[in-house]
N, C-alpha and C positions, 0 to 999 in steps of 0.2 A: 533086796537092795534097790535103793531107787536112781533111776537114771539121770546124770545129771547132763542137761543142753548148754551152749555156748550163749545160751540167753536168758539166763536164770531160771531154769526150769520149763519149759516152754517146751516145746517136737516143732521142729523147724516148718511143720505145716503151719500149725498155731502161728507162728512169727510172721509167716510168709502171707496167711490171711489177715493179720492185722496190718503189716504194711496197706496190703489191697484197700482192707477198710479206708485206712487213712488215707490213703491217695485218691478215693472216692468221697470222700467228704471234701478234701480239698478244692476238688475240681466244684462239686455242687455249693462251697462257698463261695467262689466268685462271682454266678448268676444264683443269688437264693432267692430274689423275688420271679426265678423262673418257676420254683417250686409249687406255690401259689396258682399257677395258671393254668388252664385244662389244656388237652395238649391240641380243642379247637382256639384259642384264643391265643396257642404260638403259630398255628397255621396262619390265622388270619392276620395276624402281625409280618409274618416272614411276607406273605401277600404281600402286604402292602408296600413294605421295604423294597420287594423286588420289583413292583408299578413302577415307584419312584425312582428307581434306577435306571432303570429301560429307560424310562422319561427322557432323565438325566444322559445319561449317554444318547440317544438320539438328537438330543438335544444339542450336545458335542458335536457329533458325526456331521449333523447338517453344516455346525457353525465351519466345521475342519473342512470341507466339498467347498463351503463358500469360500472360506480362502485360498482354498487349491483352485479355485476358476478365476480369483480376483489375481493369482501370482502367476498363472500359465493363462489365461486368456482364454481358456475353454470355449471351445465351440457350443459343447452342450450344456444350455443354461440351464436350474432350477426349472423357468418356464416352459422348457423345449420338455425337458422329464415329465413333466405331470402332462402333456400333449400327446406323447407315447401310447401306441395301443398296448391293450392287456394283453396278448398275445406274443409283446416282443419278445425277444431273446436274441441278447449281441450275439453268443457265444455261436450260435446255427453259421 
């Protein structure tokens, strides 16, 4: 007598890996030209993304210092910082 599953014949493994499959395929449809690329040419892309980031926010950060000195009048200017020896540290 043959056993019958809640999934037309199937063992709830069977069902439960093809879900897996499919949820795996899904995911590798949204980036499929990642497929295509070695996995040096996503390092060196993620690289470069994150260059330009850093970039980008420091690029922020300065702009945000500059207007926290132009709205509190800051003593210590851009100029006065890069005058600083290497050795300082406020925090001593």
């Amino acid at each position: 007598m043959a056993k019958v599953f809640g999934d037309g014949g199937n063992p709830p493994q069977t069902a439960k890996r093809k879900q897996l499959k499919g949820e795996t395929w899904i995911k590798v449809s949204l980036q499929p030209d990642e497929i295509e690329r070695s996995p040096n040419d996503v390092v060196a892309h993620l690289t470069r993304e994150n260059r330009e980031l850093h970039a980008s926010l420091e690029a922020k950060a300065a702009d945000l210092y500059r207007h926290m000195c132009d709205t509190r009048s800051c003593e210590l200017t851009l100029n006065a910082v890069e005058k600083l020896p290497t050795d300082f540290n406020p925090v001593e």
